[in-house]
C-alpha positions as CSV (number, residue, x, y, z in Angstrom):
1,X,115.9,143.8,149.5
2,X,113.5,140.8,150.5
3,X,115.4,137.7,151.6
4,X,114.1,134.4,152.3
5,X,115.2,132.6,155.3
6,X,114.1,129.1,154.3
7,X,111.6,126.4,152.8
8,X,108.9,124.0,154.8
9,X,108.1,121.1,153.0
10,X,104.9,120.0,154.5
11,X,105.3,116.0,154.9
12,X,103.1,112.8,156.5
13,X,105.9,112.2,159.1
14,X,108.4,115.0,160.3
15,X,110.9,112.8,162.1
16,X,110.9,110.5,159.3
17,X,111.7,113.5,157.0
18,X,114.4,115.1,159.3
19,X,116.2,111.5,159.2
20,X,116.1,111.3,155.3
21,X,117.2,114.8,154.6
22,X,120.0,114.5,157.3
23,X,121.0,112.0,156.0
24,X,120.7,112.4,151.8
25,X,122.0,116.2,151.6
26,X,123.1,117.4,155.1
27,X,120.9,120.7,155.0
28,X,120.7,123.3,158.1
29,X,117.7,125.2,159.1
30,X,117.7,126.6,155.9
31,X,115.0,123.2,155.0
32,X,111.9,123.1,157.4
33,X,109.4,120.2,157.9
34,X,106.4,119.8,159.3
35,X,103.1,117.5,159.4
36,X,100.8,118.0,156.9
37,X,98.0,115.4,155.0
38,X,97.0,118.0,152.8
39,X,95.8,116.2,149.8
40,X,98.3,115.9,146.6
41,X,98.7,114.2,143.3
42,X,100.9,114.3,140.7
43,X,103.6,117.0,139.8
44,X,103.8,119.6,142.9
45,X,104.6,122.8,141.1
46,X,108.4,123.1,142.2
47,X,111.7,121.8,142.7
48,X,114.4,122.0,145.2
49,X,118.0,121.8,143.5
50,X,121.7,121.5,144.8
51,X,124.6,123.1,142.9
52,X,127.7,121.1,143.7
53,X,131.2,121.6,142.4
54,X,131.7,118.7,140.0
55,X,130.1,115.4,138.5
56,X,132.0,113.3,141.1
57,X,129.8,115.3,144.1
58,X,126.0,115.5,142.2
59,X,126.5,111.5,142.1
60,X,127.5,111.6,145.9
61,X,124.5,113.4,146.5
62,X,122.3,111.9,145.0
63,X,123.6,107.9,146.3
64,X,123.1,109.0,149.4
65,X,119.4,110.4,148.4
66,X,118.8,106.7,146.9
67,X,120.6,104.8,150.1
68,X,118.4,107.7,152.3
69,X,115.0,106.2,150.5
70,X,114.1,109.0,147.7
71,X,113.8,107.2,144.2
72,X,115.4,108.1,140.8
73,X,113.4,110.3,138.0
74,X,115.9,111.3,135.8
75,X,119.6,109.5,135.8
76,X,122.5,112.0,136.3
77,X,124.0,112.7,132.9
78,X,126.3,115.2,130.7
79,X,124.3,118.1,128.7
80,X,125.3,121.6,127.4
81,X,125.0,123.5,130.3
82,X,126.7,120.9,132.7
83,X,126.4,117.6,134.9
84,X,123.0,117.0,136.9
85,X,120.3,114.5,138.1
86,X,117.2,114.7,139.5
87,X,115.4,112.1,142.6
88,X,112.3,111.9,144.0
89,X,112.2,112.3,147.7
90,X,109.9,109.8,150.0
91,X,107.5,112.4,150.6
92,X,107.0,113.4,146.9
93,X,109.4,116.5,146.3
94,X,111.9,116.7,143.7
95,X,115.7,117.1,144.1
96,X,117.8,118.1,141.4
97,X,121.3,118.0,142.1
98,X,123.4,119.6,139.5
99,X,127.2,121.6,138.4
100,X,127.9,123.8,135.5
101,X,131.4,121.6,135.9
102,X,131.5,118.8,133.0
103,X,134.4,117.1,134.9
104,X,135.7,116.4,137.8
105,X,138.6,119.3,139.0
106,X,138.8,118.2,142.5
107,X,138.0,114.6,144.7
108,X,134.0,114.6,145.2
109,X,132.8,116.7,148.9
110,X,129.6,116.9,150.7
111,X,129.8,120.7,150.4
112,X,126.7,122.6,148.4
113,X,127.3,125.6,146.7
114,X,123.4,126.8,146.3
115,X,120.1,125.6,147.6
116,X,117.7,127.0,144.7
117,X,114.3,126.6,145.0
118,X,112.5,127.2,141.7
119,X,108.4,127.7,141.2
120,X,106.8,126.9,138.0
121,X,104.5,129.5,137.3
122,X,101.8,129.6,135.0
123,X,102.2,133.4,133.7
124,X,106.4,134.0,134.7
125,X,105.9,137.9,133.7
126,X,102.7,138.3,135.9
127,X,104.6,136.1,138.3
128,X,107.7,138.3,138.2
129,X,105.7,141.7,138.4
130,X,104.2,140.0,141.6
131,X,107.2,139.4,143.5
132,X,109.0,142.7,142.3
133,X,106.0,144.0,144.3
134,X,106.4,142.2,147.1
135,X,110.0,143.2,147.6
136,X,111.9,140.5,145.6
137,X,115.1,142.5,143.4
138,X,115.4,140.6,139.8
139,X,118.7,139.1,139.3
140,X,118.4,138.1,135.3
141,X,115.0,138.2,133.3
142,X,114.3,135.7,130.1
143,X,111.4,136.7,129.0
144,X,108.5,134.5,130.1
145,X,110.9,132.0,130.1
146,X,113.0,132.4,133.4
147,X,113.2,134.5,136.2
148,X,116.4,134.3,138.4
149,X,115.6,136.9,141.8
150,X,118.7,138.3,143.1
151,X,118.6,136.6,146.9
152,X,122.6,136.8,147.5
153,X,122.3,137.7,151.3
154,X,120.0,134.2,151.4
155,X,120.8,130.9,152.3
156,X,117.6,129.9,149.9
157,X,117.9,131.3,146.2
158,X,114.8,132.0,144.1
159,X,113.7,131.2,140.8
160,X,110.8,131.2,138.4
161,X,110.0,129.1,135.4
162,X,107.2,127.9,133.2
163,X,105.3,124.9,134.5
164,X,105.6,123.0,132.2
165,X,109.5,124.2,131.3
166,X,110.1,122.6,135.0
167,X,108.3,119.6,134.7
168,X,110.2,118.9,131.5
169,X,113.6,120.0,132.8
170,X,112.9,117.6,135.7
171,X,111.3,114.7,133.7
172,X,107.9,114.1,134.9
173,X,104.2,115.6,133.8
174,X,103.4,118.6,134.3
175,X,99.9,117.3,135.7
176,X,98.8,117.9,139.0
177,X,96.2,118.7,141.9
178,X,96.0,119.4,145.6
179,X,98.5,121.5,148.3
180,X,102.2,122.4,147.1
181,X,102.9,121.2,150.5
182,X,105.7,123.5,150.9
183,X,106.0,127.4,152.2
184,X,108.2,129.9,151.9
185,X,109.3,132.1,155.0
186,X,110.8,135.1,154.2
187,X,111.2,138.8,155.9
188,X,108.2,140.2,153.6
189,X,105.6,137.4,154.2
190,X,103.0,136.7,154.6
191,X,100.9,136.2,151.3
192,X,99.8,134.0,148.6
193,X,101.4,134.0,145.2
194,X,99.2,133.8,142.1
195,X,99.9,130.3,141.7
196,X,98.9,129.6,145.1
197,X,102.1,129.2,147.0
198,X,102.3,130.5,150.2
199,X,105.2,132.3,152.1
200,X,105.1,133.1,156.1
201,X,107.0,135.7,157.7
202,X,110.3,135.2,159.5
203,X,109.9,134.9,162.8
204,X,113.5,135.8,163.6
């Protein structure tokens, strides 16, 4: 079974970056950074998320993303499936931070449950035939709505979903041009998805 050892976002100035995502989430080497200038505009294709416990730790999160410099897109707030927000870091990547939890069970921690990194693809059943190929074992299937990839040995879970379905879900146009700026190192890279992101091989 393929696993994926982290995520690179490609950003204008690494130590910057390290100091921002230190300081807003606390992630290990599990998120990557390095300099890039690689031109882009507009809605990059993906998100990064954080599953948390309860309501009390997404709005932790994501006051420390705001203190950290990363700027708000979509307030956190109730739905049907849970409690969740979503911020826009300096750099230009989007953070949701989210629980199934609709209240509060225990006193708010810094602790994150999943680091989830979903594409938005612009064909999810080519997209899903592509990384079956590639190694990648599907966890649920919905259609050519969702792809969940079952990555439990991971410290990065995968995900697909419609472009404009994760555009939507994260509250900004689905418009946009130029480099993901971000790559995906995993122990059956490297290649190029159809929808142009790229994954590297784990050098471990």
């Amino acid at each position: 079974m393929a696993s994926i050892a982290s995520v690179t976002l490609e950003v204008a100035d690494p130590t910057a970056a390290e100091h921002f995502y230190t300081a807003a989430f606390g992630l290990g080497p599990e998120l990557r950074v390095r300099a890039s200038e690689a031109p882009t505009a507009g809605f990059r294709g993906f998100t990064l998320s954080l599953t948390v416990s309860g309501p009390a730790t997404v709005d932790g999160f994501i006051a420390s993303a705001l203190d950290a410099g990363a700027t708000p897109v979509k307030p956190a707030t109730k739905s049907f499936w849970g409690y969740g927000g979503v911020v826009r870091d300096p750099d230009g990547a989007l953070w949701k931070i989210a629980t199934s939890a609709k209240r509060d069970k225990s006193p708010a921690t810094r602790e994150i449950d999943q680091f989830v990194l979903l594409l938005g693809v612009d064909d999810v059943l080519a997209s899903k035939k592509f990384y079956v190929e590639h190694g990648l074992t599907v966890g649920k299937s919905f259609g050519r709505k969702y792809v969940d990839f079952d990555t439990e040995s991971s410290p990065v879970k995968l995900g697909l979903y419609g472009r404009a379905a994760l555009a939507k879900d994260a509250g900004v146009d689905p418009e946009g041009t130029g480099s993901h700026r971000l790559v995906i190192t995993g122990d059956n890279g490297p290649f190029t998805d159809p929808d142009g992101f790229a994954w590297e091989a784990d050098a471990r």
